[in-house]
N, C-alpha and C positions, 0 to 999 in steps of 0.2 A: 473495577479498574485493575485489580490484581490479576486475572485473567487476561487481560489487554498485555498487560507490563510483560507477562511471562512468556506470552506469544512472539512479541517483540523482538525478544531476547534471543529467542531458540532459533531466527534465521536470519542471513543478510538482508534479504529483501522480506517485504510481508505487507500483503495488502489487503484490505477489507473493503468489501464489496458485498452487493447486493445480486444475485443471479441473475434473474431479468432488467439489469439496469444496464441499458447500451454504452454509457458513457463509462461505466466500469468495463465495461467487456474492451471497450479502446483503451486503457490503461492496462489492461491484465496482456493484451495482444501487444501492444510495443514491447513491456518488455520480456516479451517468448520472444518476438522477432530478434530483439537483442544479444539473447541467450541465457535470460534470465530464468531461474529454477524459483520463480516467487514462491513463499507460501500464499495462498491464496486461500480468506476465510468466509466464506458467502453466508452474511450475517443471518439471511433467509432461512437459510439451512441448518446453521450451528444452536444447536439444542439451549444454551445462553447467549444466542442472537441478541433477544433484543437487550439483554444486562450491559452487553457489551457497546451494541449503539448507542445507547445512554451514555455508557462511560466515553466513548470517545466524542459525542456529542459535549459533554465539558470540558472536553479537553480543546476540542478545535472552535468552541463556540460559536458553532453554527447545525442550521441542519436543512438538507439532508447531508449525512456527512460521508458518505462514500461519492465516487469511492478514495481511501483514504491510505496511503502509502508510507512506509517509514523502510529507512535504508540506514544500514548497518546500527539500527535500533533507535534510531532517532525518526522524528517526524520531519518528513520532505512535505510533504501536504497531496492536493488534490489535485485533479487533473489540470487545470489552469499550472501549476507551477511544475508538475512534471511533463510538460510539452514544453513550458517555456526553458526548462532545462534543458530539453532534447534537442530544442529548436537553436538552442545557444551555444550549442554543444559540451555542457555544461552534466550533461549525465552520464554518459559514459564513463569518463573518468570518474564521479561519485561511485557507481556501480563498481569500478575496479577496484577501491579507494575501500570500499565496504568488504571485498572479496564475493562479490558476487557474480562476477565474470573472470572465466580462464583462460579468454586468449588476450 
């Protein structure tokens, strides 16, 4: 979890994802179209992938748990609730809000 925390921490946006997971690749694409600079951590790939799908699996109590979004270091959740942001318009301002948009 300590790993999780410190990722977190080091950028406004930060999303964890799975590479071949399409419904991640639609959350990682919104927000580039937005002009967001995510970190973006593809659990597949990161060498403590799976410690870390664990940890964030207790934390969101569910699974599968990507892909999974946290803004200005907090957790916003998963696709369902960041569409429903986007859709409410309801993101963009969180994004600015976190400093991770400059216009």
């Amino acid at each position: 979890m300590d790993k999780v925390r410190k990722l977190v921490s080091q950028r406004a946006v930060v999303v964890f994802s799975i590479s071949s997971c399409c419904i991640c690749h639609t959350v990682k694409s919104l927000l580039h179209d937005l002009g967001v600079n995510a970190a973006v951590h593809e659990l597949d790939e990161e060498p403590r992938g799976r410690e870390m799908e664990k940890a964030l699996a207790v934390l969101v109590r569910r699974n599968p748990v990507v892909p999974l979004v946290f803004i200005g270091g907090k957790l916003v959740g998963s696709t369902d609730r960041i569409m429903s942001l986007h859709l409410g318009g309801k993101l963009v301002p969180l994004l600015h809000e976190a400093g991770a948009l400059w216009v």
